[in-house]
DRENSEDO-282074 format. One record per residue: chain; x, y, z of N, C-alpha, C in turn; residue number from 0. Coordinates in steps of 0.02 Angstrom, whole numbers, always signed. Layout:
BEGIN
NUTOR:chain:n_X:n_Y:n_Z:ca_X:ca_Y:ca_Z:c_X:c_Y:c_Z:n
NUTOR:A:X:Y:Z:X:Y:Z:X:Y:Z:NUM
...
// end
This chain:
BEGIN
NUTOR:chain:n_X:n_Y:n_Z:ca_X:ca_Y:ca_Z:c_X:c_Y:c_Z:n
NUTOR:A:+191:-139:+50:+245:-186:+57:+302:-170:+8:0
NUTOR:A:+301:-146:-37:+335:-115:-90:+376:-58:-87:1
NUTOR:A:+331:-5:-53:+365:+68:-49:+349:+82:+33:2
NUTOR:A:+406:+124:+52:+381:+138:+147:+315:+176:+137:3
NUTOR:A:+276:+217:+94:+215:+247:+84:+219:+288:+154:4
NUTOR:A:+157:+301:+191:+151:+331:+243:+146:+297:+315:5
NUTOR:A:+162:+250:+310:+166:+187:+372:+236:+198:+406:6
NUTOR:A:+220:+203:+464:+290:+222:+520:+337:+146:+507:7
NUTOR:A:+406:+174:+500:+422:+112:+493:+450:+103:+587:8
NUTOR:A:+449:+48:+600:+476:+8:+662:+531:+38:+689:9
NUTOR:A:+530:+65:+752:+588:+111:+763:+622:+77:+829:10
NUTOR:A:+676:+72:+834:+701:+41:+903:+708:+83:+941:11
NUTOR:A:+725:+87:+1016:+730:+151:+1054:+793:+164:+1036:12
NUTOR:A:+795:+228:+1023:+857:+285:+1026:+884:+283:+955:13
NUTOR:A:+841:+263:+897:+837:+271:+833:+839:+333:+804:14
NUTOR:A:+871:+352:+759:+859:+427:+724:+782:+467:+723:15
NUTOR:A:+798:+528:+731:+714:+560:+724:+687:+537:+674:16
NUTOR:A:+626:+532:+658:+574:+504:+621:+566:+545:+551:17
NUTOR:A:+573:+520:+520:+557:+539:+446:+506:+578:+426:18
NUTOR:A:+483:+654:+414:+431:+689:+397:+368:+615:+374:19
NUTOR:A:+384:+591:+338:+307:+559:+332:+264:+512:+369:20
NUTOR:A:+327:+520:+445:+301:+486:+494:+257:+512:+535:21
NUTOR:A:+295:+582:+540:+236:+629:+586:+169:+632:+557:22
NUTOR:A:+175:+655:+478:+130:+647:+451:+67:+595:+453:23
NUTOR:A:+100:+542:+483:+43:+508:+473:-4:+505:+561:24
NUTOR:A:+50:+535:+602:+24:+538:+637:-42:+597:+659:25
NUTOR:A:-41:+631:+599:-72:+670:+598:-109:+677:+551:26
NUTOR:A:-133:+615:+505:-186:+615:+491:-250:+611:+501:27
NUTOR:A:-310:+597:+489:-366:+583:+496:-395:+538:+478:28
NUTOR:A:-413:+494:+480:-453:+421:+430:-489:+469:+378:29
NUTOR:A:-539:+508:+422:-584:+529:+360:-562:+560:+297:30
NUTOR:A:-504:+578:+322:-491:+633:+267:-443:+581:+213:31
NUTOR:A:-398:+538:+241:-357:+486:+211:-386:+448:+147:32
NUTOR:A:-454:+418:+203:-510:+389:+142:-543:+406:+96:33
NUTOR:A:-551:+494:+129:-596:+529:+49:-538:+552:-12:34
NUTOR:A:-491:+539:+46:-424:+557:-22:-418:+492:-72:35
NUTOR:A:-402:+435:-51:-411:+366:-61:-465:+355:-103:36
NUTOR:A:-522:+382:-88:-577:+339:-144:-585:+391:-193:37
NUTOR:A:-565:+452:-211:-574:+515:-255:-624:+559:-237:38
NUTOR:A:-639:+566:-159:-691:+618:-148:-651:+669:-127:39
NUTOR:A:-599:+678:-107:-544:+750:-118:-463:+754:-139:40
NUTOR:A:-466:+778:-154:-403:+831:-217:-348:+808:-164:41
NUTOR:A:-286:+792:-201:-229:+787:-133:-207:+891:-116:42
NUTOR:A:-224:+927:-149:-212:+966:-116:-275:+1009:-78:43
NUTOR:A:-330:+958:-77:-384:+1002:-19:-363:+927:+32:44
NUTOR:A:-354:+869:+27:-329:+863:+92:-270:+885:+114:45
NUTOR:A:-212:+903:+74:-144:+942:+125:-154:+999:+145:46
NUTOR:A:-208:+1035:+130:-224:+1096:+151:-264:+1089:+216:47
NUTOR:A:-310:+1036:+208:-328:+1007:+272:-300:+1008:+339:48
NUTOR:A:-248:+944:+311:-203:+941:+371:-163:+988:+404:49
NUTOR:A:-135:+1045:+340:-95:+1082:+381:-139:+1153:+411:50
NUTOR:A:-206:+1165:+398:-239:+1183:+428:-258:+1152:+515:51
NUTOR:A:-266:+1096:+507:-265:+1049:+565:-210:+1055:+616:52
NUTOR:A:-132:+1042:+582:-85:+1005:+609:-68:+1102:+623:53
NUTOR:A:-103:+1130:+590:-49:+1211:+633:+23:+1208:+599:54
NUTOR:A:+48:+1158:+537:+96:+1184:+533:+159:+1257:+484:55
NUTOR:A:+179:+1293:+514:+209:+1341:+456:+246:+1310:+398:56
NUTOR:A:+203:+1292:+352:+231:+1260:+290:+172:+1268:+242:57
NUTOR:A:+192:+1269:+180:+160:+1280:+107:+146:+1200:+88:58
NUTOR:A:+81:+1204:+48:+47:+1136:+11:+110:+1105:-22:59
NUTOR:A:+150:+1137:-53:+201:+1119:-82:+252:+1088:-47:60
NUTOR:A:+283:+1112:-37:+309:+1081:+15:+290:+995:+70:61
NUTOR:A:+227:+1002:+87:+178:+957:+120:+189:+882:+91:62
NUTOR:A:+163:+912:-7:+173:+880:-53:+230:+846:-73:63
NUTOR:A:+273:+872:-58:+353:+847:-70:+361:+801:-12:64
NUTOR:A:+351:+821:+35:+363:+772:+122:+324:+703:+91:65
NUTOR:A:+268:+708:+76:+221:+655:+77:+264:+611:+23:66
NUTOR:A:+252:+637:-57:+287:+609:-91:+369:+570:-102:67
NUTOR:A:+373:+601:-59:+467:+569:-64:+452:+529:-3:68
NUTOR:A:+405:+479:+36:+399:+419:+51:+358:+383:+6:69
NUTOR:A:+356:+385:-50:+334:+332:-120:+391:+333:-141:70
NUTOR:A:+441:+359:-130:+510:+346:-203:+547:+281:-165:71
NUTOR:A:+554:+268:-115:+587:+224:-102:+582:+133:-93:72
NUTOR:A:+599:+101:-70:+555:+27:-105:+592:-4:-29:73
NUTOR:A:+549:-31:-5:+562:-120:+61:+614:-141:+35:74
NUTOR:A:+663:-151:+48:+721:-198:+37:+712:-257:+37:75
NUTOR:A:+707:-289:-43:+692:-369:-18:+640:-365:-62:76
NUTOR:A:+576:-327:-58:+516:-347:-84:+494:-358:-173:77
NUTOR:A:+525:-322:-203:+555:-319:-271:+575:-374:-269:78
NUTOR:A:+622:-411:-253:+643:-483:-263:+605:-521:-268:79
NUTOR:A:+568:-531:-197:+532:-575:-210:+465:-591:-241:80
NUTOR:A:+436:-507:-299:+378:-504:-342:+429:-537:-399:81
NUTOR:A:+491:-520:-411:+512:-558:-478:+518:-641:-477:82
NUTOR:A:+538:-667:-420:+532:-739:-415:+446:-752:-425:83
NUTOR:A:+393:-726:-402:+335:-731:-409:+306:-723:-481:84
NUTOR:A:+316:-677:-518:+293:-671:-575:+308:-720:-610:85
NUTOR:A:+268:-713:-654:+263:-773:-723:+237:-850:-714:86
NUTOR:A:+255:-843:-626:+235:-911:-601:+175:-902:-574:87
NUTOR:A:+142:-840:-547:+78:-848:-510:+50:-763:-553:88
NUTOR:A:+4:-765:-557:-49:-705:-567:-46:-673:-503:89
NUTOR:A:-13:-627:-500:-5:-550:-475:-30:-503:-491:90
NUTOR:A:-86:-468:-412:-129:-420:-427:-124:-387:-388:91
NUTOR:A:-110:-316:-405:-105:-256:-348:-181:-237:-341:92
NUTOR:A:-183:-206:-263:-248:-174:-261:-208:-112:-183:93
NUTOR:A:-215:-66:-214:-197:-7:-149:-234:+31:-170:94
NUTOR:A:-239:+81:-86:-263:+121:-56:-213:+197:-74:95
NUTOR:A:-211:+225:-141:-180:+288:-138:-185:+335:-162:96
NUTOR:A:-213:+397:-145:-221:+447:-200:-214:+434:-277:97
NUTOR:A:-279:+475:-317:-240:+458:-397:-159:+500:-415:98
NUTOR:A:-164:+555:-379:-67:+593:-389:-22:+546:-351:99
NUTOR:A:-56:+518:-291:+29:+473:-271:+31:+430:-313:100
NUTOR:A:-24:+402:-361:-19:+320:-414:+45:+364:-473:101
NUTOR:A:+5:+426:-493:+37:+446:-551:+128:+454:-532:102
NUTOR:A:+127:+482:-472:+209:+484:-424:+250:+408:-442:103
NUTOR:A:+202:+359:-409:+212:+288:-389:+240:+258:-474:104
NUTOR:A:+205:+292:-530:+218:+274:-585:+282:+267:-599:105
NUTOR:A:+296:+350:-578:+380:+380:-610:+424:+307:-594:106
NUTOR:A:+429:+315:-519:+477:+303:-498:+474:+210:-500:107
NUTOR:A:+412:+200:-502:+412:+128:-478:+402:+79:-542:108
NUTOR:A:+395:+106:-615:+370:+73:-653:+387:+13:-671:109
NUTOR:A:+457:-25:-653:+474:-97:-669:+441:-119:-615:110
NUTOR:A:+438:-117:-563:+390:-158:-526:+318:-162:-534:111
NUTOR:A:+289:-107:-546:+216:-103:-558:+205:-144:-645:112
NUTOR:A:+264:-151:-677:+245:-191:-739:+235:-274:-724:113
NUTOR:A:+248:-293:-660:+273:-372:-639:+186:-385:-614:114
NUTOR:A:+130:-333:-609:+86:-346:-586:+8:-381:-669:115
NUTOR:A:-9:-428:-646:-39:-444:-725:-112:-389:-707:116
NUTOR:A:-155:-362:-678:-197:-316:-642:-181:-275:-590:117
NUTOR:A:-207:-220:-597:-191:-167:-543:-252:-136:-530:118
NUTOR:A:-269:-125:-471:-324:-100:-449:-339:-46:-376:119
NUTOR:A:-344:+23:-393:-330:+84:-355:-404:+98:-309:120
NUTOR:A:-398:+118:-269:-471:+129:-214:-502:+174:-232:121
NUTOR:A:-459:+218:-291:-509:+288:-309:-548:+249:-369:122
NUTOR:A:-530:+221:-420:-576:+157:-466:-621:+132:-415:123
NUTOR:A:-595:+98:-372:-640:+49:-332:-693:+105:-290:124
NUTOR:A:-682:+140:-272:-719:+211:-228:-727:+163:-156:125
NUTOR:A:-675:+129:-140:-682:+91:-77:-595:+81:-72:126
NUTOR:A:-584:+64:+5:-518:+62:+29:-518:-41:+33:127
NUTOR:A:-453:-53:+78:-472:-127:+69:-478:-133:+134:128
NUTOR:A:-493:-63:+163:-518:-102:+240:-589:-118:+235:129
NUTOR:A:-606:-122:+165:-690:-132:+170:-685:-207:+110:130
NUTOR:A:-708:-243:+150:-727:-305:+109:-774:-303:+46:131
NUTOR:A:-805:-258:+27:-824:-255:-31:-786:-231:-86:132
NUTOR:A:-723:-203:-73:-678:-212:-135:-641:-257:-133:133
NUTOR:A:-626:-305:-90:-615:-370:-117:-648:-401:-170:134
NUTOR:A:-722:-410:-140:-756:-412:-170:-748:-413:-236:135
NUTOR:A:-752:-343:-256:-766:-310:-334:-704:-341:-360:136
NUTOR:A:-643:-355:-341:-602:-363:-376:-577:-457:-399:137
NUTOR:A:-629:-489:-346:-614:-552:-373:-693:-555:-419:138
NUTOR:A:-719:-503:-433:-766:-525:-464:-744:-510:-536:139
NUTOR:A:-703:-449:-540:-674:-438:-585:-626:-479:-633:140
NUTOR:A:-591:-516:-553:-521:-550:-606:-555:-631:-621:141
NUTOR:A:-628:-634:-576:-638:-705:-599:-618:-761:-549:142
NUTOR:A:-591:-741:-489:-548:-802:-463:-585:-801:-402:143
NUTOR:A:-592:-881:-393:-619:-917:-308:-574:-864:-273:144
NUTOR:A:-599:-845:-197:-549:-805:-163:-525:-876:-143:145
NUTOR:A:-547:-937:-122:-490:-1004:-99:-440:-1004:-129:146
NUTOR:A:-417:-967:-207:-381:-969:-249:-329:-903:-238:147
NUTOR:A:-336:-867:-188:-301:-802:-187:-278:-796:-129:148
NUTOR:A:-221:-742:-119:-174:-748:-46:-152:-658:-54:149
NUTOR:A:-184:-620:+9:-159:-570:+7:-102:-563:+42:150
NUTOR:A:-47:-527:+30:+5:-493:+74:-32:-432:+79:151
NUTOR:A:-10:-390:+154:-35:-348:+185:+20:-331:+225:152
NUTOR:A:+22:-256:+255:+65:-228:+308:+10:-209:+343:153
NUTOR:A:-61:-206:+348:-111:-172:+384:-177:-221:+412:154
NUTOR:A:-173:-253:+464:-220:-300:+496:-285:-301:+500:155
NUTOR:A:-301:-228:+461:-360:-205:+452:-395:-237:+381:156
NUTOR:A:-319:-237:+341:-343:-278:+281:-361:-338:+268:157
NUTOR:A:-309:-354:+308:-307:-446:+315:-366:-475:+329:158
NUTOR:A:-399:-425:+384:-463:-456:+418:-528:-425:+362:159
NUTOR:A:-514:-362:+318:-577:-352:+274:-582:-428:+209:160
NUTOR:A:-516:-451:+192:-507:-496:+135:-530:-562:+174:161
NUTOR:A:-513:-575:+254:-544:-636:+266:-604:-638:+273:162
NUTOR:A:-669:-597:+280:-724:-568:+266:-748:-585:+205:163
NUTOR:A:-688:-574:+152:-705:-588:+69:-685:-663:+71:164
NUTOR:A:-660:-705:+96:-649:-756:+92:-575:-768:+75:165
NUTOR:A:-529:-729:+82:-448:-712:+62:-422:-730:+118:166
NUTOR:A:-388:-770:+121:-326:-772:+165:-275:-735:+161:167
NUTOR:A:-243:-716:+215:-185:-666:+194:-107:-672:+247:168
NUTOR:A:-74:-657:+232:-7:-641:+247:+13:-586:+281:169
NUTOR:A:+17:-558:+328:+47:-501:+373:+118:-486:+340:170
NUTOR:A:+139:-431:+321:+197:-419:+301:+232:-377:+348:171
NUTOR:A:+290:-398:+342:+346:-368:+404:+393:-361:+357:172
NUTOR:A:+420:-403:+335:+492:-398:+283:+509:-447:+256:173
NUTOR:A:+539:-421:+196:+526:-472:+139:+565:-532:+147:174
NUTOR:A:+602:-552:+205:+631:-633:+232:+568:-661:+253:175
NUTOR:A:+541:-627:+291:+478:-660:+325:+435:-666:+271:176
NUTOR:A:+417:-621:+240:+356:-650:+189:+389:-692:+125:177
NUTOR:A:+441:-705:+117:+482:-772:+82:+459:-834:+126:178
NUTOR:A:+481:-833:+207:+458:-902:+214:+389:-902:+234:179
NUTOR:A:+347:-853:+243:+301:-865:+247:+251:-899:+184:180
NUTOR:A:+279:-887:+138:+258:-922:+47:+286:-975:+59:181
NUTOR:A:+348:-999:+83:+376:-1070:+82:+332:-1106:+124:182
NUTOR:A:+319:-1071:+185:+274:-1122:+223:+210:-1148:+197:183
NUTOR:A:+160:-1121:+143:+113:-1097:+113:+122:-1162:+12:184
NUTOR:A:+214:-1171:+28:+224:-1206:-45:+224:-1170:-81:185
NUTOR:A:+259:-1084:-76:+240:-1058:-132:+326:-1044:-129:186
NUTOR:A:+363:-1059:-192:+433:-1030:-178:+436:-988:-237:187
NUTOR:A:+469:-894:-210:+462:-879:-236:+517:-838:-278:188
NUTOR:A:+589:-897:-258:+635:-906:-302:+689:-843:-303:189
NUTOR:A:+681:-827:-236:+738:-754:-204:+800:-765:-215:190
NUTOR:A:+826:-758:-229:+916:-780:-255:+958:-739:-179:191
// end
């Protein structure tokens, strides 16, 4: 919800060609996504993977650069509304991303990733959050009733592993919608 990451963004018909990390994702693999995700392979034995896979004439490097330069950029909107949130509610990240895209995600993203009071990565967890047991682990960690917790999500897969954990959650589309979706919820989270 933060950064476009590798998620196609919403294209209308007759929209500009698609952004390298779109194809990309169309050409991933779960398996390989997830063993990248929980630390069972190297981001460059999965880009070697894929472009073994995908047939395409291009270098790891390169691959690497495509992938990465969809973490530098941020949701319009969504930054806002973690700063109206902070200080007023306990904010906890938990993603699904390589340990090199976190260290990437660092550079570029570090005032936002400071607004979070816990952070919690799937390669720590050795689970994604399409699996309800890192929900799990992580409200066991921070201590809190999940009745007490509200995920935002861009992935329906999550929404439904955290309602499993007992989490309710939020579908994210864009950061107007997930503003009133907190208003509807009583949560204002003070967007200027």
């Amino acid at each position: 919800m933060l950064i476009p990451g590798l998620k196609a963004d919403n294209e209308s018909p007759g929209a500009a060609p698609r952004a390298a990390g779109d194809v990309i994702l169309e050409r991933l693999v779960a398996e390989d996504l997830q063993g990248l995700c929980v630390g069972d392979m190297t981001e460059e034995e999965f880009c070697r993977r894929l472009l073994d896979r995908a047939g395409w004439p291009t270098d790891i490097e390169h691959l690497r650069a495509a992938i990465r330069e969809r973490f530098r950029g941020q949701v319009p909107g969504t930054a806002d509304v973690l700063r109206g949130l902070a200080g007023r509610y306990r904010l906890v990240l938990m993603t699904d991303h390589a340990h090199e895209w976190i260290e990437d995600i660092r550079i570029y993203h570090r005032e936002i990733l400071e607004l979070f009071d816990r952070s919690f990565f799937s390669y720590h967890l050795k689970r994604t959050k399409a699996d309800p047991a890192a929900f799990r682990m992580v409200l066991s960690m921070i201590g809190d009733d999940p009745a007490e917790c509200l995920l935002i999500d861009d992935e329906q897969a999550n929404l439904s592993a955290a309602a499993a954990a007992g989490i309710e959650g939020i579908l994210f589309n864009n950061a107007t919608q997930l503003a009133n979706a907190l208003a509807d919820r009583g949560i204002n989270p003070k967007v200027a």
